[in-house]
Biopython code that builds the backbone (N, CA, C, O; Angstrom):
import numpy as np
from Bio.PDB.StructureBuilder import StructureBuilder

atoms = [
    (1, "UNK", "N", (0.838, -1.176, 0.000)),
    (1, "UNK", "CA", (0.000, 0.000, 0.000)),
    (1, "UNK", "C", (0.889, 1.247, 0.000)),
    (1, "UNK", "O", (1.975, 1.275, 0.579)),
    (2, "UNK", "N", (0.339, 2.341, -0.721)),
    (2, "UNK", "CA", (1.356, 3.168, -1.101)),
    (2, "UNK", "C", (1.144, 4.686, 0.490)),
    (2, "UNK", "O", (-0.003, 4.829, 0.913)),
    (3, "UNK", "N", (1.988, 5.358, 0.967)),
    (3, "UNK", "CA", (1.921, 5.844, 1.714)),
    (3, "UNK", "C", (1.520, 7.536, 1.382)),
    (3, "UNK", "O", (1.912, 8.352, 0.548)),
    (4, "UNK", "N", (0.521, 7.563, 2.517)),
    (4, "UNK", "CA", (0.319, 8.979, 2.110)),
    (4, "UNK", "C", (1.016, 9.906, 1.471)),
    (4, "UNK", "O", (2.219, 9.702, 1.632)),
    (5, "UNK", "N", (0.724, 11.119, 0.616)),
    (5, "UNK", "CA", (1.445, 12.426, 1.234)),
    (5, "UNK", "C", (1.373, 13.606, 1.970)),
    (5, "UNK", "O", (2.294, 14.405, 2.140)),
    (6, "UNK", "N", (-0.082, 13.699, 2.518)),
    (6, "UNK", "CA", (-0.399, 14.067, 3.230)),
    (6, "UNK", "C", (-0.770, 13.396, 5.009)),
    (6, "UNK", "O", (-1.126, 12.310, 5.466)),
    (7, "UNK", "N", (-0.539, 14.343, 5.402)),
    (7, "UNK", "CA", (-1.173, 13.802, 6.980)),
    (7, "UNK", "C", (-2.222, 13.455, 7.224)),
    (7, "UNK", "O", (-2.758, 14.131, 6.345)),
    (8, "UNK", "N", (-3.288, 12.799, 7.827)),
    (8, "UNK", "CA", (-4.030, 13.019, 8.784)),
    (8, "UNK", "C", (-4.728, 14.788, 9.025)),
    (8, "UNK", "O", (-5.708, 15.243, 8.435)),
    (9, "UNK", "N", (-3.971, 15.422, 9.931)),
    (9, "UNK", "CA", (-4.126, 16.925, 10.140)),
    (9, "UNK", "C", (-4.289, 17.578, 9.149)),
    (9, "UNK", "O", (-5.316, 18.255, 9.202)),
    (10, "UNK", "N", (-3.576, 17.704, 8.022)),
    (10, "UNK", "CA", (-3.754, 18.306, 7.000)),
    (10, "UNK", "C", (-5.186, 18.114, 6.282)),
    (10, "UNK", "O", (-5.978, 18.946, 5.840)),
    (11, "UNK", "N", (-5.229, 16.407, 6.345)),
    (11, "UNK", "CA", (-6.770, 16.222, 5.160)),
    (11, "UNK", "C", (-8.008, 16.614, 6.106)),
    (11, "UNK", "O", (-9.097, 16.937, 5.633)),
    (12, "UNK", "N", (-7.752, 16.560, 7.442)),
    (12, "UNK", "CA", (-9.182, 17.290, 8.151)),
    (12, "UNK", "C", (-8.940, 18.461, 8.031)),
    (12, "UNK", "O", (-9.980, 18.988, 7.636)),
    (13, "UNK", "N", (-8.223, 19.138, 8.133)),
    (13, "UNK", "CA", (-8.072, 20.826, 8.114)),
    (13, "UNK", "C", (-8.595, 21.061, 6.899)),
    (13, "UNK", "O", (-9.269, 22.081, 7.044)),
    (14, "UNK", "N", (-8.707, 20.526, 5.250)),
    (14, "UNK", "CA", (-8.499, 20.731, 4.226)),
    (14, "UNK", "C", (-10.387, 20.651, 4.465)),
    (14, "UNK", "O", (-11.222, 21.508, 4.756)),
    (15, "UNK", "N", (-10.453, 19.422, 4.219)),
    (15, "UNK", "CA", (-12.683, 18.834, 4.605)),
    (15, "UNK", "C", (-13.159, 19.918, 5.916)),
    (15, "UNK", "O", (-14.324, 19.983, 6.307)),
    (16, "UNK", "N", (-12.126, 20.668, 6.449)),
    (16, "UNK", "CA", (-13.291, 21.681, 7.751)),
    (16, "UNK", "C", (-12.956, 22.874, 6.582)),
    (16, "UNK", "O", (-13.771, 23.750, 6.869)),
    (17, "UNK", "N", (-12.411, 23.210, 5.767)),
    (17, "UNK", "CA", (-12.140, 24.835, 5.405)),
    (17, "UNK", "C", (-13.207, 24.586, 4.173)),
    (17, "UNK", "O", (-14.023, 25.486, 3.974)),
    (18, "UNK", "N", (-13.250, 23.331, 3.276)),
    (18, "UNK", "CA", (-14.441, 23.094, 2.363)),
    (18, "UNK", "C", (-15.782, 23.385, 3.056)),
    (18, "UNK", "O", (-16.748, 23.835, 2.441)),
    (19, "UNK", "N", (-15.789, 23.064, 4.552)),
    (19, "UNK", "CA", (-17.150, 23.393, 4.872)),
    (19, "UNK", "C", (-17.456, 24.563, 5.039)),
    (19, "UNK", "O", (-18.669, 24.771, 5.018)),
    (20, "UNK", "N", (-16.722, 25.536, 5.222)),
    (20, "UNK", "CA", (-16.779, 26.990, 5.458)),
    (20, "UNK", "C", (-17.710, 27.417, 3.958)),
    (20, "UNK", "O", (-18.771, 28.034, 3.862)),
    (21, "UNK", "N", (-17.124, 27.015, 3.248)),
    (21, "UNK", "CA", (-17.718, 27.474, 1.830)),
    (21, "UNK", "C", (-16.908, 27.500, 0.709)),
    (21, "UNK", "O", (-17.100, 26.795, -0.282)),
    (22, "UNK", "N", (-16.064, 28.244, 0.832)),
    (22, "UNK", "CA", (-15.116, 28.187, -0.638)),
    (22, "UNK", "C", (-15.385, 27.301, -1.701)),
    (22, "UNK", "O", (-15.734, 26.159, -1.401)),
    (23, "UNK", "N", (-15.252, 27.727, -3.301)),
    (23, "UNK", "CA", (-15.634, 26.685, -3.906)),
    (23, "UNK", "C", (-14.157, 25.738, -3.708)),
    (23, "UNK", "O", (-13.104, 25.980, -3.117)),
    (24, "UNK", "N", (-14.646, 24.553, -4.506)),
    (24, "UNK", "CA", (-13.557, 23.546, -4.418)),
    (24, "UNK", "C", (-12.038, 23.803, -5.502)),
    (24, "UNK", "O", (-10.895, 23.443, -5.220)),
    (25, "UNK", "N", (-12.351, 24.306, -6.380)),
    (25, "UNK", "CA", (-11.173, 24.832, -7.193)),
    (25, "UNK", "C", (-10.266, 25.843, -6.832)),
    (25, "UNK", "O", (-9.088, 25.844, -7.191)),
    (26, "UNK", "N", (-11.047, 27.125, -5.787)),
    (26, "UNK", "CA", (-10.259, 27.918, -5.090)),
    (26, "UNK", "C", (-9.336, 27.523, -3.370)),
    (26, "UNK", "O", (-8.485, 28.088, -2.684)),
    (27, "UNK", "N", (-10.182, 26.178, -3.292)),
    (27, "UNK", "CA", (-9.852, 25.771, -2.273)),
    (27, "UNK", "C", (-8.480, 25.126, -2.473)),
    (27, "UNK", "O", (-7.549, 25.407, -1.720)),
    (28, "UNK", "N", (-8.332, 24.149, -3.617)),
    (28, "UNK", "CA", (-7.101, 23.209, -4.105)),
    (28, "UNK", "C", (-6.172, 24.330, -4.681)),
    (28, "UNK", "O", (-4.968, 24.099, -4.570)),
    (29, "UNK", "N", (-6.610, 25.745, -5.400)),
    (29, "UNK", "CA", (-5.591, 26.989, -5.701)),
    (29, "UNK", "C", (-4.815, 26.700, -4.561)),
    (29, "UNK", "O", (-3.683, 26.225, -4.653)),
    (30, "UNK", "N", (-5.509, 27.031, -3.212)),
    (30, "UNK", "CA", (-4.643, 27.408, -2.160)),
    (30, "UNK", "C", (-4.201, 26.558, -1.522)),
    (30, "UNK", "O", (-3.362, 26.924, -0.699)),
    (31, "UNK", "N", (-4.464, 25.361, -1.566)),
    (31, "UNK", "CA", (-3.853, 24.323, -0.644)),
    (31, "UNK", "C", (-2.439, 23.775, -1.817)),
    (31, "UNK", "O", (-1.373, 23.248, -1.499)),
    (32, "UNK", "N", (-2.859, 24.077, -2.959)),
    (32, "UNK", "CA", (-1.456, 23.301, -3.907)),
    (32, "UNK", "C", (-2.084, 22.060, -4.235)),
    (32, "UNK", "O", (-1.353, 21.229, -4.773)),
    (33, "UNK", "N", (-3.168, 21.778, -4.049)),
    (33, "UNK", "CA", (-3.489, 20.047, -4.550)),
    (33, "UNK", "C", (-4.358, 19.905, -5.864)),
    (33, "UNK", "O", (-4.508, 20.864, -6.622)),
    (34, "UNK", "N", (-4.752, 19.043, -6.029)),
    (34, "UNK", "CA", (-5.348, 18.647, -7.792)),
    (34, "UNK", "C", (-6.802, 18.939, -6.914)),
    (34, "UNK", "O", (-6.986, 19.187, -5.723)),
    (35, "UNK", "N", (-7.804, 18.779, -8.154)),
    (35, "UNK", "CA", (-9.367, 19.057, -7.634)),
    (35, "UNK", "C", (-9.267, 17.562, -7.367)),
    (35, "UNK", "O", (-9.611, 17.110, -6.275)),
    (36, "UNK", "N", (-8.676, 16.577, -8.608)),
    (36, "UNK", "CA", (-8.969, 14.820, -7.980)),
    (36, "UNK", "C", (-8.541, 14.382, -7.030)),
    (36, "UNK", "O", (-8.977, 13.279, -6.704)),
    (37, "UNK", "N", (-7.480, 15.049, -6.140)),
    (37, "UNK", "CA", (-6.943, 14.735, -4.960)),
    (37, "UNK", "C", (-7.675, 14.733, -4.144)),
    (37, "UNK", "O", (-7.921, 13.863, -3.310)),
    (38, "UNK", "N", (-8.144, 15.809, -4.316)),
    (38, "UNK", "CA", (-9.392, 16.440, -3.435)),
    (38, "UNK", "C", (-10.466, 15.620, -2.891)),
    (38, "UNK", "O", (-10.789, 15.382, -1.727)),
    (39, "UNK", "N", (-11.156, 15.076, -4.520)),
    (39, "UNK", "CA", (-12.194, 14.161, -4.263)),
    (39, "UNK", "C", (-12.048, 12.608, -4.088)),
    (39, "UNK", "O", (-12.850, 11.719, -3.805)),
    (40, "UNK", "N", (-10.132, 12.644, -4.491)),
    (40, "UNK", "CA", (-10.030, 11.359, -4.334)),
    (40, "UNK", "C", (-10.491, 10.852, -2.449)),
    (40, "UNK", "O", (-10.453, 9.673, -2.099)),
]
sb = StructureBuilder()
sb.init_structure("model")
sb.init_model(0)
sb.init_chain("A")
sb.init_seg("    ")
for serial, (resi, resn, name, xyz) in enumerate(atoms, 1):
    if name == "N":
        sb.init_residue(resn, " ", resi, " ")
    sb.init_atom(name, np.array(xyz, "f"), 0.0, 1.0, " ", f" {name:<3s}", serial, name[0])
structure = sb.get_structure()
């Protein structure tokens, strides 16, 4: 199994700031990640 590259901390921080609102494309602008990362 291949190992994260992200943390833990990071991917909840990332799913609580989506809930705030931001769309999802401005959200992955600022985090540096793909939109499929995202939804992966």
């Amino acid at each position: 199994m291949r190992k994260s590259r992200f943390n833990e901390k990071q991917i909840i921080g990332v799913l609580k700031e989506h809930q705030a609102g931001p769309p999802v494309a401005k959200l992955c602008r600022k985090q540096g990640i793909s939109g499929a990362t995202f939804y992966a």
